[in-house]
mmCIF file of the protein (N, C-alpha, C, O) and its ligand, coordinates in Angstrom:
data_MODEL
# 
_entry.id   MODEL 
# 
loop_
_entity.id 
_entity.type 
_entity.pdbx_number_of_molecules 
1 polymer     1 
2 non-polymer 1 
# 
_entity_poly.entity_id                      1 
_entity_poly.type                           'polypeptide(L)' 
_entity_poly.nstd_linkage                   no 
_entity_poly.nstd_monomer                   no 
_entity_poly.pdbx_seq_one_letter_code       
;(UNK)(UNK)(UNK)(UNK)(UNK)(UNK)(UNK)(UNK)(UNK)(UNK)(UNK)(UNK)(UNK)(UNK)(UNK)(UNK)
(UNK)(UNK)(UNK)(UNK)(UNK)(UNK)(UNK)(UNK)(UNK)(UNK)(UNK)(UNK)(UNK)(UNK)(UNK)(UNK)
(UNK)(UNK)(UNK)(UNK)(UNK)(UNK)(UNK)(UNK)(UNK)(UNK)(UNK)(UNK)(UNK)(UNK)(UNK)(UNK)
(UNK)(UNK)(UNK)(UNK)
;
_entity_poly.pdbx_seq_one_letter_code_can   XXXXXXXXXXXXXXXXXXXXXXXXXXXXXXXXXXXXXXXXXXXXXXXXXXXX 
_entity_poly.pdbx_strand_id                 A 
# 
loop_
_entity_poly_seq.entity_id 
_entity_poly_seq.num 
_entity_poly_seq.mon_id 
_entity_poly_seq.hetero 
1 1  UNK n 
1 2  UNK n 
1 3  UNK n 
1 4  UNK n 
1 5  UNK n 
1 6  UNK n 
1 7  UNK n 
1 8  UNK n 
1 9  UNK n 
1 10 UNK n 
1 11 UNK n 
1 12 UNK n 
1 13 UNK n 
1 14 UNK n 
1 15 UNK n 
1 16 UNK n 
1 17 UNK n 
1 18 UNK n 
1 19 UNK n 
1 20 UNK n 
1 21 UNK n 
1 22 UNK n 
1 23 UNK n 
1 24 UNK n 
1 25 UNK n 
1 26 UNK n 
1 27 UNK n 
1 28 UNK n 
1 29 UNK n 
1 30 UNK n 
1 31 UNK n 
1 32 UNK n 
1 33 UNK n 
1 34 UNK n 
1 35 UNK n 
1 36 UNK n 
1 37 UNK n 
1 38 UNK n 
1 39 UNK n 
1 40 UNK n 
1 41 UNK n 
1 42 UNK n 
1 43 UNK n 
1 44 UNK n 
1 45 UNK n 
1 46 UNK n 
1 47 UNK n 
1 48 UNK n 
1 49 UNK n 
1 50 UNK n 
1 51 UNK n 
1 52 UNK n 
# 
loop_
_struct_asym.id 
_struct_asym.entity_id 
A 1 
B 2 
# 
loop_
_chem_comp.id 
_chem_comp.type 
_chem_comp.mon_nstd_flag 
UNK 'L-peptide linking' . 
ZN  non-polymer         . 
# 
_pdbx_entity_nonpoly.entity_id   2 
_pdbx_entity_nonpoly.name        ? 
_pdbx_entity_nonpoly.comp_id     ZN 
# 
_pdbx_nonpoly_scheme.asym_id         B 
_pdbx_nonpoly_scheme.entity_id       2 
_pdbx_nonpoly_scheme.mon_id          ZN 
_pdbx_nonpoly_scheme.ndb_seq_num     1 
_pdbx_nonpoly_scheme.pdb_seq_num     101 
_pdbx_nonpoly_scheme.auth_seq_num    101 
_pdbx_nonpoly_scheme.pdb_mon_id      ZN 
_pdbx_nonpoly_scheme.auth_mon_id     ZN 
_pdbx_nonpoly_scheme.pdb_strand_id   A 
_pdbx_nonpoly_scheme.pdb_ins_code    . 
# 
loop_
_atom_site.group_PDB 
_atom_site.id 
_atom_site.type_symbol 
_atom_site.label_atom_id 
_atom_site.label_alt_id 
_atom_site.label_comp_id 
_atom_site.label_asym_id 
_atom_site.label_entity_id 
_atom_site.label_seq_id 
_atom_site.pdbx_PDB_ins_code 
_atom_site.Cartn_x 
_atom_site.Cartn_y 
_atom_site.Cartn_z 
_atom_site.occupancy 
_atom_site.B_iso_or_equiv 
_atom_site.pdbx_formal_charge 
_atom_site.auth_seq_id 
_atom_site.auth_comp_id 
_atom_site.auth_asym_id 
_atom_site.auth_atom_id 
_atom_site.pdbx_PDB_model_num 
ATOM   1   N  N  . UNK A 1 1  ? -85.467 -139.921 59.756 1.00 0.00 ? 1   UNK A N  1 
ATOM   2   C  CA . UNK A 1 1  ? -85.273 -140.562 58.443 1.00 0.00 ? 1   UNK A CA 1 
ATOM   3   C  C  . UNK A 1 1  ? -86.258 -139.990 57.429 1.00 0.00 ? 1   UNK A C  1 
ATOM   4   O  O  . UNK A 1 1  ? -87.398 -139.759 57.831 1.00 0.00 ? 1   UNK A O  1 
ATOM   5   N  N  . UNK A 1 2  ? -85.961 -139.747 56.222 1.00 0.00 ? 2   UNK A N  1 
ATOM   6   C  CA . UNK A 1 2  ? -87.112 -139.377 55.422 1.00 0.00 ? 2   UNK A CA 1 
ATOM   7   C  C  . UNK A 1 2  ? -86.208 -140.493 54.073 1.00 0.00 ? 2   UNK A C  1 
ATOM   8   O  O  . UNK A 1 2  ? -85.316 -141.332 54.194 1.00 0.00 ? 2   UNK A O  1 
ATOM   9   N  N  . UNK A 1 3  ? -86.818 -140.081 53.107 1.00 0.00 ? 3   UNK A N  1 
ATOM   10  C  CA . UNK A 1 3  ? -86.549 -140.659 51.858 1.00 0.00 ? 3   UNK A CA 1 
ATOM   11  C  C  . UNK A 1 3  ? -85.100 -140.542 51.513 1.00 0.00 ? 3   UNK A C  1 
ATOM   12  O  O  . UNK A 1 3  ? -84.512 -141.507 51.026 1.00 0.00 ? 3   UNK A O  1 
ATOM   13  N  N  . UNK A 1 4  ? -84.545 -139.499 51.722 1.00 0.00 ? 4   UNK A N  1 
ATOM   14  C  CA . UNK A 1 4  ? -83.181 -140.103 50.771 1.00 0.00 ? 4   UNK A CA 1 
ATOM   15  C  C  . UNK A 1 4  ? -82.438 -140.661 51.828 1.00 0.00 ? 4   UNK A C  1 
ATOM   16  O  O  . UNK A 1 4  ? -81.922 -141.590 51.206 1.00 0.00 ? 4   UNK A O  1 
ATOM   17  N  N  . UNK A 1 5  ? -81.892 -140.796 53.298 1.00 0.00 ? 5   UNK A N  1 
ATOM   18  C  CA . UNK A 1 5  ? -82.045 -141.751 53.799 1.00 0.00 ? 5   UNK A CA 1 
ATOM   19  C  C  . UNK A 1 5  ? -82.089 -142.912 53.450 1.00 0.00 ? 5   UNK A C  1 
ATOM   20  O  O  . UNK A 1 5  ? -81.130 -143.678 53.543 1.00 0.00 ? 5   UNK A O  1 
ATOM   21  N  N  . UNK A 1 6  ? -83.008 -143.161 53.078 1.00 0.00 ? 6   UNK A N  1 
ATOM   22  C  CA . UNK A 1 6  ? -83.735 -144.322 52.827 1.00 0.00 ? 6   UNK A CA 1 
ATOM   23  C  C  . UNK A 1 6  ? -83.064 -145.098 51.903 1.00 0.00 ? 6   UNK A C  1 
ATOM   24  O  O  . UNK A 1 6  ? -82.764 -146.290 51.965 1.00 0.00 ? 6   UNK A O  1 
ATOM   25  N  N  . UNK A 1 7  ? -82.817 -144.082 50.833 1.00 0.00 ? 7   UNK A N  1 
ATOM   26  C  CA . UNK A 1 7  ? -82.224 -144.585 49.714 1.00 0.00 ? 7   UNK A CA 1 
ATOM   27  C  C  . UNK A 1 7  ? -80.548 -144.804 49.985 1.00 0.00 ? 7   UNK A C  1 
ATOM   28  O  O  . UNK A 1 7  ? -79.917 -145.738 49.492 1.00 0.00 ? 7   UNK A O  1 
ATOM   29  N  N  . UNK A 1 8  ? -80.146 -144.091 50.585 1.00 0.00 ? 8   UNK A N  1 
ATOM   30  C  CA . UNK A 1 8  ? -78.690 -143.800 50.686 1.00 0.00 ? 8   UNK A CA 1 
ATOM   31  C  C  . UNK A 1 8  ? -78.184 -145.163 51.224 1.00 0.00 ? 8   UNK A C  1 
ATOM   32  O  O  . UNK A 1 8  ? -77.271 -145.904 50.861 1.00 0.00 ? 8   UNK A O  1 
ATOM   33  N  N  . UNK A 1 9  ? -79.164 -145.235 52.287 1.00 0.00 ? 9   UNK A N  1 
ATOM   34  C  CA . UNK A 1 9  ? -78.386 -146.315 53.024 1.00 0.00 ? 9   UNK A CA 1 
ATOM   35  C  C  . UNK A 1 9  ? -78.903 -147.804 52.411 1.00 0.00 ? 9   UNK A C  1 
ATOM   36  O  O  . UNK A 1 9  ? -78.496 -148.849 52.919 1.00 0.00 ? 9   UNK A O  1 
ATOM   37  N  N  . UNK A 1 10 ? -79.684 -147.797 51.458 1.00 0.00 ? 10  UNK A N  1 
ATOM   38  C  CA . UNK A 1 10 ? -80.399 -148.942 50.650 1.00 0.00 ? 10  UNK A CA 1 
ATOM   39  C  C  . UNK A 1 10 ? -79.175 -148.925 49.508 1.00 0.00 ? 10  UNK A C  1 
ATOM   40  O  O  . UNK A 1 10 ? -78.943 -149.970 48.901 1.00 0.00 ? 10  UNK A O  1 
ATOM   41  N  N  . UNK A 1 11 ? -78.232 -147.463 49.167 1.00 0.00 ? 11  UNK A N  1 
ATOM   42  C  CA . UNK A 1 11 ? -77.582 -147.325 47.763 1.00 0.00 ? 11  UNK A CA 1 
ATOM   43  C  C  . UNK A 1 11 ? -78.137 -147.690 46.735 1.00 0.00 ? 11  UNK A C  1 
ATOM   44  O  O  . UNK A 1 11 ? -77.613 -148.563 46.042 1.00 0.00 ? 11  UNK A O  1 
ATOM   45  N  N  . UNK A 1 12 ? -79.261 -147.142 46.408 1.00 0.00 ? 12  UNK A N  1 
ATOM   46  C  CA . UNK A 1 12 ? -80.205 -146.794 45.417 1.00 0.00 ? 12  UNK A CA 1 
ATOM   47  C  C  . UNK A 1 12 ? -79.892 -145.276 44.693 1.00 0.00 ? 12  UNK A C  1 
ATOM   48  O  O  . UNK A 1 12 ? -80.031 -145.082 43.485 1.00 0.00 ? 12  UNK A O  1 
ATOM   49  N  N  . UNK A 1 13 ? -79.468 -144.300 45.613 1.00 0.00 ? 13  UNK A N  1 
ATOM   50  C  CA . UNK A 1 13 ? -79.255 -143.198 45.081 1.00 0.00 ? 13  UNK A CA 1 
ATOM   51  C  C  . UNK A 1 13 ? -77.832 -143.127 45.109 1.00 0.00 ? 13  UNK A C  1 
ATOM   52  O  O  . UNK A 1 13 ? -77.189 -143.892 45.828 1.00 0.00 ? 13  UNK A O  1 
ATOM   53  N  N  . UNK A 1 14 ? -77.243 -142.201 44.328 1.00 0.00 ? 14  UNK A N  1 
ATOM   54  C  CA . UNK A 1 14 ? -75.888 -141.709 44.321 1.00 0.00 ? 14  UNK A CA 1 
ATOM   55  C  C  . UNK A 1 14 ? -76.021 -140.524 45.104 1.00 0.00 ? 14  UNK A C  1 
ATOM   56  O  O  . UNK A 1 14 ? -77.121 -140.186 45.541 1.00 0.00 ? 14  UNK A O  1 
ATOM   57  N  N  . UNK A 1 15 ? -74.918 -139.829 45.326 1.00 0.00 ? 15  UNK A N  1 
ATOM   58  C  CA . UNK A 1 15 ? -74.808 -139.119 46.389 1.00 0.00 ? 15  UNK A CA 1 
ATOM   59  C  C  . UNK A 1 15 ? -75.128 -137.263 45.444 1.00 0.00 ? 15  UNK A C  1 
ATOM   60  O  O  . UNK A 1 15 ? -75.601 -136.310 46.063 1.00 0.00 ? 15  UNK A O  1 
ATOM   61  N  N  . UNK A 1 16 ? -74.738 -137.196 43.976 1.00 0.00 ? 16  UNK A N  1 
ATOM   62  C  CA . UNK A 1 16 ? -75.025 -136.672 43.391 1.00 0.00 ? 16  UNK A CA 1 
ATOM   63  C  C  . UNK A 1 16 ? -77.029 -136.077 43.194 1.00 0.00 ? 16  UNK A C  1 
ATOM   64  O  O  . UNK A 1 16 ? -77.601 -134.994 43.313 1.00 0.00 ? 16  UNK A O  1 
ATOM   65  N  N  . UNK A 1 17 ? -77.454 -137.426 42.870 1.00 0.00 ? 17  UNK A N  1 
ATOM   66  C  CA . UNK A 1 17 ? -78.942 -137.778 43.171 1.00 0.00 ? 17  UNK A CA 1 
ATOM   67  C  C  . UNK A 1 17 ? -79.599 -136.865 44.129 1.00 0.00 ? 17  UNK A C  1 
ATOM   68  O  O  . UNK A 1 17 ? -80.396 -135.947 43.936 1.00 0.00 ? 17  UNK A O  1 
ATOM   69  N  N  . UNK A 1 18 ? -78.928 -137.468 45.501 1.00 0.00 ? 18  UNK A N  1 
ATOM   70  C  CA . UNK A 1 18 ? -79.424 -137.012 46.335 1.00 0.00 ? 18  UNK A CA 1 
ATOM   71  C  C  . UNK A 1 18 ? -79.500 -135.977 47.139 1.00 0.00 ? 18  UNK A C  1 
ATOM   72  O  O  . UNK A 1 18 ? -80.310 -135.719 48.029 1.00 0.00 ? 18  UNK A O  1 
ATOM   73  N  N  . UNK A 1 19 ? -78.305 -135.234 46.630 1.00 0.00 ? 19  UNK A N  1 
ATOM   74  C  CA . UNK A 1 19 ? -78.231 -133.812 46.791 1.00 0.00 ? 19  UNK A CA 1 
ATOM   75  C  C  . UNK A 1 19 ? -79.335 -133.103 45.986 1.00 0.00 ? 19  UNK A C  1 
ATOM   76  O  O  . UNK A 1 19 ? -80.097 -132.345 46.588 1.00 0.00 ? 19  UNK A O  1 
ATOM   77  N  N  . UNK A 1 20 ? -79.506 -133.359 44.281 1.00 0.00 ? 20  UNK A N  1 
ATOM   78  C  CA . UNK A 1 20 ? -80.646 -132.963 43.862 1.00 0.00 ? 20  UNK A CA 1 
ATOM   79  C  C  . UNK A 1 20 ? -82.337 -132.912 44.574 1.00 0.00 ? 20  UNK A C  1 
ATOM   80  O  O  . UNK A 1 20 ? -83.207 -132.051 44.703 1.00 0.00 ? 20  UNK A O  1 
ATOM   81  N  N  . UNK A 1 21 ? -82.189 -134.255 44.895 1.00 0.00 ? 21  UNK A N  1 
ATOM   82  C  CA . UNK A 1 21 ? -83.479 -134.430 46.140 1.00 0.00 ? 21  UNK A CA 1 
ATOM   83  C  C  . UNK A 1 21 ? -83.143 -133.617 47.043 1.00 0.00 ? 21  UNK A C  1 
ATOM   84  O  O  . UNK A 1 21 ? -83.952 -132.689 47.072 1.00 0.00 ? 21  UNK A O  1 
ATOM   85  N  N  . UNK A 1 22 ? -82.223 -133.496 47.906 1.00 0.00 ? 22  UNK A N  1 
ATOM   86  C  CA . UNK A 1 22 ? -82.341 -132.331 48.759 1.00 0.00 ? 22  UNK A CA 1 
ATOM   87  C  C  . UNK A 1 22 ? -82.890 -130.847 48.699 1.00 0.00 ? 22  UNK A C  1 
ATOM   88  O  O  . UNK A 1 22 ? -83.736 -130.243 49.359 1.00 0.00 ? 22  UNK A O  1 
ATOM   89  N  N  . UNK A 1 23 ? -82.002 -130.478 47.555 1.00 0.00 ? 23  UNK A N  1 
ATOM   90  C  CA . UNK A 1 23 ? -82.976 -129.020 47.594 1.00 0.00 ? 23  UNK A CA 1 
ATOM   91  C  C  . UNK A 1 23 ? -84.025 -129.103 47.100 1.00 0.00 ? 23  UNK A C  1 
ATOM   92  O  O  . UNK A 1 23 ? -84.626 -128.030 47.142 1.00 0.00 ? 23  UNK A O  1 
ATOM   93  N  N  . UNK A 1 24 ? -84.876 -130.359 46.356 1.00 0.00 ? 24  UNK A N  1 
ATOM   94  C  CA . UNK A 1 24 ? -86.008 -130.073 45.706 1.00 0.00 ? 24  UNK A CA 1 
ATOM   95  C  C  . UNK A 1 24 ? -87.146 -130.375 47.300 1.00 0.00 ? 24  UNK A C  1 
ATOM   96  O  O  . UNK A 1 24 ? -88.217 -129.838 47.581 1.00 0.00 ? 24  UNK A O  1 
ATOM   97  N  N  . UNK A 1 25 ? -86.410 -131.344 48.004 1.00 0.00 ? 25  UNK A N  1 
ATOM   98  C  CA . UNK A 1 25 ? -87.046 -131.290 49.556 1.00 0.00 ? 25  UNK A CA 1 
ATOM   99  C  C  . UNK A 1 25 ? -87.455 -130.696 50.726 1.00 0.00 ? 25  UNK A C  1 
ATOM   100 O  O  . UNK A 1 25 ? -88.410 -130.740 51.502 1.00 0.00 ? 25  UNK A O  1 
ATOM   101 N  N  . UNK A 1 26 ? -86.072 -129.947 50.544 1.00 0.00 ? 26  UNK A N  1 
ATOM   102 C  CA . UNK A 1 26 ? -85.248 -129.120 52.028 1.00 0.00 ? 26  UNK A CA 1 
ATOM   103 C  C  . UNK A 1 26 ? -86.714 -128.171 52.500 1.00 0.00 ? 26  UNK A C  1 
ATOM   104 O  O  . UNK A 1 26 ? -87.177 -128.301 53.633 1.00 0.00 ? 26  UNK A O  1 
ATOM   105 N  N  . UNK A 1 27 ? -87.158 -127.508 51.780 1.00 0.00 ? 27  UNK A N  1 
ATOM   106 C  CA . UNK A 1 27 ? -88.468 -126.923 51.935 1.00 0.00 ? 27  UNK A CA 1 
ATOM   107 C  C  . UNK A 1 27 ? -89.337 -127.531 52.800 1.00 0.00 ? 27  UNK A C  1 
ATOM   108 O  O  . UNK A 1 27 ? -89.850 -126.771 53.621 1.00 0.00 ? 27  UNK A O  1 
ATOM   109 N  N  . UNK A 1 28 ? -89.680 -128.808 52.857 1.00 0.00 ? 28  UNK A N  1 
ATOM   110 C  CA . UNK A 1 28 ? -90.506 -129.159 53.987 1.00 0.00 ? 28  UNK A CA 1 
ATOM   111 C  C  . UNK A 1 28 ? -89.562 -130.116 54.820 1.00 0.00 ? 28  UNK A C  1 
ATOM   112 O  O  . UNK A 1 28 ? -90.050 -131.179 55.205 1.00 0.00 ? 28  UNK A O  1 
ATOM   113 N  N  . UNK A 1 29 ? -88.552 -129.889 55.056 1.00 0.00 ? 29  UNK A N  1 
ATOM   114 C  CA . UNK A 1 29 ? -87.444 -130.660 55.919 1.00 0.00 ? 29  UNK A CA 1 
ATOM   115 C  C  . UNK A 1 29 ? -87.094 -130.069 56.814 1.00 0.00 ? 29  UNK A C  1 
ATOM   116 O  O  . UNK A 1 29 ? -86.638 -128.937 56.652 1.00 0.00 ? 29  UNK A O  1 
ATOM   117 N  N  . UNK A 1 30 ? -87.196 -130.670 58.121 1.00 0.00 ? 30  UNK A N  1 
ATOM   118 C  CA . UNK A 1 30 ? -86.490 -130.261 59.098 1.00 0.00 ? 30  UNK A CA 1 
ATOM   119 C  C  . UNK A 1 30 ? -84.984 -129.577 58.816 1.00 0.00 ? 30  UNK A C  1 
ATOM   120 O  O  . UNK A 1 30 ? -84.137 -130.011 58.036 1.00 0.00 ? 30  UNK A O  1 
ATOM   121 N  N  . UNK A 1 31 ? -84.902 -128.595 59.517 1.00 0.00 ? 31  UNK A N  1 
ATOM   122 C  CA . UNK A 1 31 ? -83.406 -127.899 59.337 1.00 0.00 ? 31  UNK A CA 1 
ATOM   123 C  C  . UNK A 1 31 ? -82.656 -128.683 60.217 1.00 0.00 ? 31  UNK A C  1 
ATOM   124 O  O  . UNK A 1 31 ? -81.466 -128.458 59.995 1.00 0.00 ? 31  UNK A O  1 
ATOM   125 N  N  . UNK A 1 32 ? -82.811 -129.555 61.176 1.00 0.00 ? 32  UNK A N  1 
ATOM   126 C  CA . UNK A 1 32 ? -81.942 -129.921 61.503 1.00 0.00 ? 32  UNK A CA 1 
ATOM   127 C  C  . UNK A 1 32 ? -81.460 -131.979 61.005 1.00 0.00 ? 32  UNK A C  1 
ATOM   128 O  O  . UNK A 1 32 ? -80.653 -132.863 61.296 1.00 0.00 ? 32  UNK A O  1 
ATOM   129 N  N  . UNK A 1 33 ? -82.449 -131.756 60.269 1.00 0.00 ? 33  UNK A N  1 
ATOM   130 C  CA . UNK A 1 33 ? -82.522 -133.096 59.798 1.00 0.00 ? 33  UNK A CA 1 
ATOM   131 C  C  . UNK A 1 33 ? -81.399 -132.955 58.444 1.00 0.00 ? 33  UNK A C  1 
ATOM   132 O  O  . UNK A 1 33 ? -80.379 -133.616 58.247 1.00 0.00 ? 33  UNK A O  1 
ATOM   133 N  N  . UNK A 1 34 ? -82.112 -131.628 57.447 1.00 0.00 ? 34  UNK A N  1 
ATOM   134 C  CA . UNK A 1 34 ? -81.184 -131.112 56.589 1.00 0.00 ? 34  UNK A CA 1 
ATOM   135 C  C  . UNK A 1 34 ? -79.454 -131.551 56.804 1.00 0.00 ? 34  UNK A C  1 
ATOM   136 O  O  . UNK A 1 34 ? -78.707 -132.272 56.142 1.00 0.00 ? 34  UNK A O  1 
ATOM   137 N  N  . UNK A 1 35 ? -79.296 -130.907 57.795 1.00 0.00 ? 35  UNK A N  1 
ATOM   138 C  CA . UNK A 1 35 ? -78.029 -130.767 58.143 1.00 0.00 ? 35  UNK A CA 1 
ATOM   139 C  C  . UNK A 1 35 ? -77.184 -132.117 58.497 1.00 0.00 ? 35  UNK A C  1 
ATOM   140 O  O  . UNK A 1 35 ? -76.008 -132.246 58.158 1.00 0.00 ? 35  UNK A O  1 
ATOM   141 N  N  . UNK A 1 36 ? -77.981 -133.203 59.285 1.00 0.00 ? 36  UNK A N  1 
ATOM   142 C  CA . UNK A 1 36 ? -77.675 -134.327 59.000 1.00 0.00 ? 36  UNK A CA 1 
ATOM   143 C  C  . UNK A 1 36 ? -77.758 -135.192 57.655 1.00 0.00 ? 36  UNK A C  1 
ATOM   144 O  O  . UNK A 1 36 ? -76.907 -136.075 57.550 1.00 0.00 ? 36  UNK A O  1 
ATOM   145 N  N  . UNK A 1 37 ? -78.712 -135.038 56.580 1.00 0.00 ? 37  UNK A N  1 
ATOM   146 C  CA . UNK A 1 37 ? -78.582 -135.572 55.724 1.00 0.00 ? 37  UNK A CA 1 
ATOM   147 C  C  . UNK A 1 37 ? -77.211 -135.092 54.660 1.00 0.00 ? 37  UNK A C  1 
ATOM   148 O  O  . UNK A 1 37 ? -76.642 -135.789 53.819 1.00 0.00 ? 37  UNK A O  1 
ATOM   149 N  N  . UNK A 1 38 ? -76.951 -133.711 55.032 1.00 0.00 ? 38  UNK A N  1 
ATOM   150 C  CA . UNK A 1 38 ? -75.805 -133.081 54.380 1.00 0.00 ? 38  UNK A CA 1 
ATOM   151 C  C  . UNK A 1 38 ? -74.574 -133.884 54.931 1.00 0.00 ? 38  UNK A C  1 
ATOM   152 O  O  . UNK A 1 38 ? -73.786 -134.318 54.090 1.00 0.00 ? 38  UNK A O  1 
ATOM   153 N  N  . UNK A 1 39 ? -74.335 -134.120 56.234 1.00 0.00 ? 39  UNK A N  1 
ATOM   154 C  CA . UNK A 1 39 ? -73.153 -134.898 56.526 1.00 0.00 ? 39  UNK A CA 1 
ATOM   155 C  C  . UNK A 1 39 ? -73.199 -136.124 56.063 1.00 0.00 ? 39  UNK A C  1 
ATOM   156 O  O  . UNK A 1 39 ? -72.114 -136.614 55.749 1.00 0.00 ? 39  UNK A O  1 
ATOM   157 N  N  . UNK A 1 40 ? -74.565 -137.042 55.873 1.00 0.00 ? 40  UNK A N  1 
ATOM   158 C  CA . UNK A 1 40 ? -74.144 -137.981 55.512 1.00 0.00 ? 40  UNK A CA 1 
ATOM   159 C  C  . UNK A 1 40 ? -73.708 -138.886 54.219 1.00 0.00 ? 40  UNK A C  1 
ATOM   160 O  O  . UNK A 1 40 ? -73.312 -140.041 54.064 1.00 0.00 ? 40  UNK A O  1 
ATOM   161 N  N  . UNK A 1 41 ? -74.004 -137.685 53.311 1.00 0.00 ? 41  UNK A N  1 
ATOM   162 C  CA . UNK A 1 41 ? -73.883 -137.132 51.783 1.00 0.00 ? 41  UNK A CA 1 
ATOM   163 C  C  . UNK A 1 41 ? -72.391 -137.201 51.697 1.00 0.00 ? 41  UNK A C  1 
ATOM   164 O  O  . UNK A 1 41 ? -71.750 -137.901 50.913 1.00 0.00 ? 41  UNK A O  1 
ATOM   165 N  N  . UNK A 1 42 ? -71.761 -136.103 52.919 1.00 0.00 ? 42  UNK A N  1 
ATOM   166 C  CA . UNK A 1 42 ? -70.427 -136.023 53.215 1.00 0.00 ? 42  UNK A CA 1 
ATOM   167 C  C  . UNK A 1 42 ? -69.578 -136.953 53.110 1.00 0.00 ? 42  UNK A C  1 
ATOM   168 O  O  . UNK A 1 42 ? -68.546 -137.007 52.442 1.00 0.00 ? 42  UNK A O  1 
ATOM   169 N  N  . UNK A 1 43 ? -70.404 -138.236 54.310 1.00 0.00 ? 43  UNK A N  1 
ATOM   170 C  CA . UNK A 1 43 ? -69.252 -139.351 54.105 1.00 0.00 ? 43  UNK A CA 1 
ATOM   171 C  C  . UNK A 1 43 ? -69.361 -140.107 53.569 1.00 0.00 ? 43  UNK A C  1 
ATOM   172 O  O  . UNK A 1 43 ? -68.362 -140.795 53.363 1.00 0.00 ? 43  UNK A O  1 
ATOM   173 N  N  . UNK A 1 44 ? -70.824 -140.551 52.894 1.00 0.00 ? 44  UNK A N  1 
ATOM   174 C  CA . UNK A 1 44 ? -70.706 -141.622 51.513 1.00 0.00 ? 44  UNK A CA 1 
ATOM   175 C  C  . UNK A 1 44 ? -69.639 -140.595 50.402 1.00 0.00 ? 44  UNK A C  1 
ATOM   176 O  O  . UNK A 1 44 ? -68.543 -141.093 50.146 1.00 0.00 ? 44  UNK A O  1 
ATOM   177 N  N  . UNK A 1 45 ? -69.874 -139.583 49.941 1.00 0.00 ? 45  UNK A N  1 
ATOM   178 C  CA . UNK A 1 45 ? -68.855 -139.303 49.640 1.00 0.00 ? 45  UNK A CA 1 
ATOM   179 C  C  . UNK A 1 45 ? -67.546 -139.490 49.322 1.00 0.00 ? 45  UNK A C  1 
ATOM   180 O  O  . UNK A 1 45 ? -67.090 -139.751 48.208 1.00 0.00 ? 45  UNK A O  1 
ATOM   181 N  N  . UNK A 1 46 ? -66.812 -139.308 50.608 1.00 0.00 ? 46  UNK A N  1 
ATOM   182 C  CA . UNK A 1 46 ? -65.482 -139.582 51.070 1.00 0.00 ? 46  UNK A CA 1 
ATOM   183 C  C  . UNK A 1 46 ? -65.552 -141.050 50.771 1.00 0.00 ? 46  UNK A C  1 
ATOM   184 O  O  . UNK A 1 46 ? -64.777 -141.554 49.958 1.00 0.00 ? 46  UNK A O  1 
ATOM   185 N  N  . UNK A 1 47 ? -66.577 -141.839 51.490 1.00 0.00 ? 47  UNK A N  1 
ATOM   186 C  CA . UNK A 1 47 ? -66.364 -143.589 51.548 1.00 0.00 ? 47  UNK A CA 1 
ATOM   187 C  C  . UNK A 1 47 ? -66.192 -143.498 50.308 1.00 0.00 ? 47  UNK A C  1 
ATOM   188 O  O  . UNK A 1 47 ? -64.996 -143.738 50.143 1.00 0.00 ? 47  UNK A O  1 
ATOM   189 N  N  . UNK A 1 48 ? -66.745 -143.261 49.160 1.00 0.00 ? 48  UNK A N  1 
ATOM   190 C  CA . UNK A 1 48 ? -67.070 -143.480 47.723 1.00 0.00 ? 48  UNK A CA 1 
ATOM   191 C  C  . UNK A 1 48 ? -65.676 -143.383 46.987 1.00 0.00 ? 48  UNK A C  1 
ATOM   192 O  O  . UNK A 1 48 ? -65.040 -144.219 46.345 1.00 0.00 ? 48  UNK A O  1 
ATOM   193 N  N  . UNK A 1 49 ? -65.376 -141.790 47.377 1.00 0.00 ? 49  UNK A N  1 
ATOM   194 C  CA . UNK A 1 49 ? -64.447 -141.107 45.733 1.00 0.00 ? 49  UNK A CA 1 
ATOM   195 C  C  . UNK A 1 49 ? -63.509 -142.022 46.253 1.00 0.00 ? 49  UNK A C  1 
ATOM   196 O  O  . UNK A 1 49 ? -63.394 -142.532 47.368 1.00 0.00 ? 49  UNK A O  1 
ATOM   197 N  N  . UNK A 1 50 ? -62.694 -142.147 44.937 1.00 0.00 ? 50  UNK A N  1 
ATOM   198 C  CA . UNK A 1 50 ? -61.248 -143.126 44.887 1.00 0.00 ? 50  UNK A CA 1 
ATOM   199 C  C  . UNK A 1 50 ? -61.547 -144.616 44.115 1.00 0.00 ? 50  UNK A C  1 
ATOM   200 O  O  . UNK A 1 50 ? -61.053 -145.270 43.197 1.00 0.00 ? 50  UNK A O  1 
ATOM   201 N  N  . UNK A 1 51 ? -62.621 -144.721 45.036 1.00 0.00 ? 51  UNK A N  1 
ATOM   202 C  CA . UNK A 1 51 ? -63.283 -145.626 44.476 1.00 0.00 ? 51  UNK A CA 1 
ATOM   203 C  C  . UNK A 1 51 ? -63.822 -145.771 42.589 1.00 0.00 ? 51  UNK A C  1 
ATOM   204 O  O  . UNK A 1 51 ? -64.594 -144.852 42.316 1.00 0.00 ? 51  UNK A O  1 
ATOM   205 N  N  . UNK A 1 52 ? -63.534 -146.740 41.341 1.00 0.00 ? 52  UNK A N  1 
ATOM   206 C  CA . UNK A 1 52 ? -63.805 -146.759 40.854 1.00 0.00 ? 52  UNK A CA 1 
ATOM   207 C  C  . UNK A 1 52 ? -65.964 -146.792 40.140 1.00 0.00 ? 52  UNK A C  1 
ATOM   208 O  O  . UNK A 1 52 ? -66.215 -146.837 38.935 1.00 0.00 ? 52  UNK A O  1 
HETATM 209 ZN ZN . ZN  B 2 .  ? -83.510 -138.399 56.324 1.00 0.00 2 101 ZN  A ZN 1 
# 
């Protein structure tokens, strides 16, 4: 878990947001953590669009 995490699943951040946090992060982030936070970007995402 690190911070956007944190936020994501609090929905504090938008998924937009937190992609920005990502690359300003990814630098001291685990690559494989990266890669999970990218999927889960993925499916708030998906859960999200359609959605007003
Ligand atoms: Zn995390």
């Amino acid at each position: 878990m690190c911070l956007i995490c944190v936020e994501i699943a609090k929905s504090k951040m938008s998924v937009n947001e937190a992609r920005q946090q990502l690359r300003e992060m990814r630098l001291g982030m685990d690559k494989d953590h990266i890669a999970e936070v990218e999927a889960k970007l993925d499916q708030v995402e998906k859960a999200t669009s359609g959605k007003p």
